[in-house]
N, C-alpha and C positions, 0 to 999 in steps of 0.2 A: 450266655455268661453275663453278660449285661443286666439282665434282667435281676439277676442277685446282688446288686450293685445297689444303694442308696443313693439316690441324688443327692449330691453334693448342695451345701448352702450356699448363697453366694455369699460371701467375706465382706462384699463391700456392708449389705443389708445384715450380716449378724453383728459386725460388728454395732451397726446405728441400733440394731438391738438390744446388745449388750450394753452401750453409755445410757441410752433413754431407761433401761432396767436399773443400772448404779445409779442415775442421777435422780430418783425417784424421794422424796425428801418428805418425811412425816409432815401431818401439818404441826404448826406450831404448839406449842401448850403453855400456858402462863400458871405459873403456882402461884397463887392469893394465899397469903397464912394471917388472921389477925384474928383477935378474942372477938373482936366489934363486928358483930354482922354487916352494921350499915357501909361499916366500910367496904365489905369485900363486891358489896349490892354499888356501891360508888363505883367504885375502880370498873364491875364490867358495865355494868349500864352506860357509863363515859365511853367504853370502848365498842360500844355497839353504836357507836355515833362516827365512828371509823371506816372506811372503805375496806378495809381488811380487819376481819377480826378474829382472833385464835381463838383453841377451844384451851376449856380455864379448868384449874382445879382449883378446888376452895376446899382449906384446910381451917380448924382453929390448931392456936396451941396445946390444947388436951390431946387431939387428935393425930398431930406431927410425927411420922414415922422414923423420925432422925434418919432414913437412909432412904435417898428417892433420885434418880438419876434422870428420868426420859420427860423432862422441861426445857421449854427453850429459855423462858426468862421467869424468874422468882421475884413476887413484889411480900416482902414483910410487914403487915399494918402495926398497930398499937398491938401490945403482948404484953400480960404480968409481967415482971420483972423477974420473977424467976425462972420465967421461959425463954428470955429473952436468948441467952447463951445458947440453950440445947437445940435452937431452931435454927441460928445465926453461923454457928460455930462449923454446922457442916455443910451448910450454902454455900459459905463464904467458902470452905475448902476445894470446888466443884470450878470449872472456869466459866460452867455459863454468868449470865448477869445477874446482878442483885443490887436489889433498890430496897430502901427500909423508910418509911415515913412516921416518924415519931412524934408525939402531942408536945413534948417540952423540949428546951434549949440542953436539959442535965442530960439526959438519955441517947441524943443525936449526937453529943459531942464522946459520952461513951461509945458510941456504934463507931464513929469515926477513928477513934482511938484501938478497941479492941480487933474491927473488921477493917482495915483501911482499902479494901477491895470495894466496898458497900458504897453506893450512890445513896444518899440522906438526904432526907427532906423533911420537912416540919411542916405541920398541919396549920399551915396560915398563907394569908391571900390567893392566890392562883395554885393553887400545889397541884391540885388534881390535872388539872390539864396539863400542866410540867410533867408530871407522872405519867402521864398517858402520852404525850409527845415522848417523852425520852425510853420510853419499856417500845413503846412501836418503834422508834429504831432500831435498837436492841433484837427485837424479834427478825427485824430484816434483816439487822449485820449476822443475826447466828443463821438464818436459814441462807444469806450468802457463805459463809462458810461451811455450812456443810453441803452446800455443791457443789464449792469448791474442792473440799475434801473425796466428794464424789467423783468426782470431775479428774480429779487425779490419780483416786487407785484405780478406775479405769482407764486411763492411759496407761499405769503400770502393767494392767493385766494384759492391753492391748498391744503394748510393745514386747509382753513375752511370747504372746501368740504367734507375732509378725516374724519376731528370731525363731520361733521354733519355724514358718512356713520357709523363710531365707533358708534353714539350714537344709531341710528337705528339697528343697530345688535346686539347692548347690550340690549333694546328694544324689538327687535323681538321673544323673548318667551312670555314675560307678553302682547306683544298686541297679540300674538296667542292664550294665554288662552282667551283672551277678546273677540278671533272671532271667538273662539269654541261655547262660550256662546250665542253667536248671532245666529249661524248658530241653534247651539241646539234648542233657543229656537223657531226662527222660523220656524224649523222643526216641533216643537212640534203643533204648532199654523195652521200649514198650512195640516196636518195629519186628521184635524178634521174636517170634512165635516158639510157646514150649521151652523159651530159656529162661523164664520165671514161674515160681510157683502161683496159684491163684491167688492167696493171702497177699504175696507180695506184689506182685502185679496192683492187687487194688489199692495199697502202701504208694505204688509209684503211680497211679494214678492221681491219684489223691493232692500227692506232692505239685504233680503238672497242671492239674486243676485251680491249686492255692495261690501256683506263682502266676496262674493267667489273670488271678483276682486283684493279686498285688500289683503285677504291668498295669492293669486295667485303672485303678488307681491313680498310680505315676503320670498315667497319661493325662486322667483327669486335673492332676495339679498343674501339671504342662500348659493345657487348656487355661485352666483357671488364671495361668500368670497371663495371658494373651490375653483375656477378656478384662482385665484389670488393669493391664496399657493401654491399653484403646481405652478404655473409661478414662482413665488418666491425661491422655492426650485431648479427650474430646475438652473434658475442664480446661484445660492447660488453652484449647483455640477460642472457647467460651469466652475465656479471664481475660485474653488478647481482644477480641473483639470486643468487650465491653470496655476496655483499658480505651480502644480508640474512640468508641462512641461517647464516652464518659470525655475524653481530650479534644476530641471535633465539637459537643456542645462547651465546651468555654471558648 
């Protein structure tokens, strides 16, 4: 009977399976949009001078799909002026970052006014390196939150799992009286030769077969909470004893 049985996963290891599977985080992606090539050739070339450096998309304004989602951070170069809106308008609606670097004092102080969500900067003294300090934050604060974001609906999932094991071990006596009673009775049934027809006979076999698979089970969670105390306790003497060697060296 065992034999039909799946080995059980151990809990502790699915779960470190299932966080390190959520926690898995695209790499970053930087959207470049400006009419000016040299610029978008500045912005990554600077950024290849970085210890970390994202993979880019480089748009112009003709090209701009007005709807684009999976960036971590958007840098806007110089743009006609009649692009400026249709490129601006749904960055800015989006919560990742956006930085806009414009040639004159007239056009930065519109972008401040229309997008007030928009980081501006003006094409004079240091910008580019400001640009590229400030988007490389950017990229680090978004990919810390969406680990953080990871990091939490795996706990969510992970604390429904834990309630569902709770409830089934709380559980697990009153459905073993239930599968005493099964087992008993089609013992009792199956004992009596020639007081069942064949059909039915292999009906109640079948039934005493199911609930040996279901016991069989039960027993395995039973198990599985015992080897999940003792892991529990071994940490728990681990945490004590490094708590003193950590208090005897000061």
């Amino acid at each position: 009977m065992k034999n039909r049985i799946k080995k059980a996963v151990n809990p502790a290891k699915a779960a470190g399976l299932y966080a390190k599977e959520n926690l898995q985080v695209h790499h970053p992606t930087v959207l470049v949009i400006s009419d000016e090539v040299d610029f978008s050739r500045s912005v990554t070339a600077r950024w290849q001078m970085e210890r970390q450096v994202p993979t880019f998309t480089l748009l112009s304004g003709d090209l701009w799909p007005r709807s684009i989602d999976n960036f971590s951070v958007a840098i806007v170069g110089p743009l006609r002026r009649e692009l400026l809106s249709l490129v601006l308008e749904p960055l800015h609606s989006t919560q990742q970052p956006l930085f806009c670097v414009c040639h004159d004092a007239a056009t930065a102080q519109l972008v401040r006014e229309r997008w007030p969500r928009t980081s501006v900067l003006c094409c004079e003294g240091n910008w580019l390196n400001v640009l590229i300090l400030a988007a490389s934050e950017a990229v680090l604060r978004a990919g810390a939150e969406a680990r953080a974001r990871a990091a939490e609906e795996t706990c969510v999932a992970l604390e429904r799992q834990a309630m569902l094991g709770r409830y089934i071990l709380e559980m697990r006596h009153g459905l073993n009286n239930a599968l005493t009673s099964l087992l008993g009775n089609s013992d009792l049934l199956l004992i009596e030769p020639g007081s069942l027809s064949a059909p039915a006979r292999a009906q109640i076999e079948t039934i005493r077969n199911m609930t040996l698979r279901i016991h069989e089970v039960l027993q395995r969670f039973s198990s599985l909470e015992k080897e999940m105390n003792v892991v529990a306790q071994q940490v728990e003497r681990d945490s004590g004893r490094l708590r003193v060697a950590v208090a005897a060296g000061d």
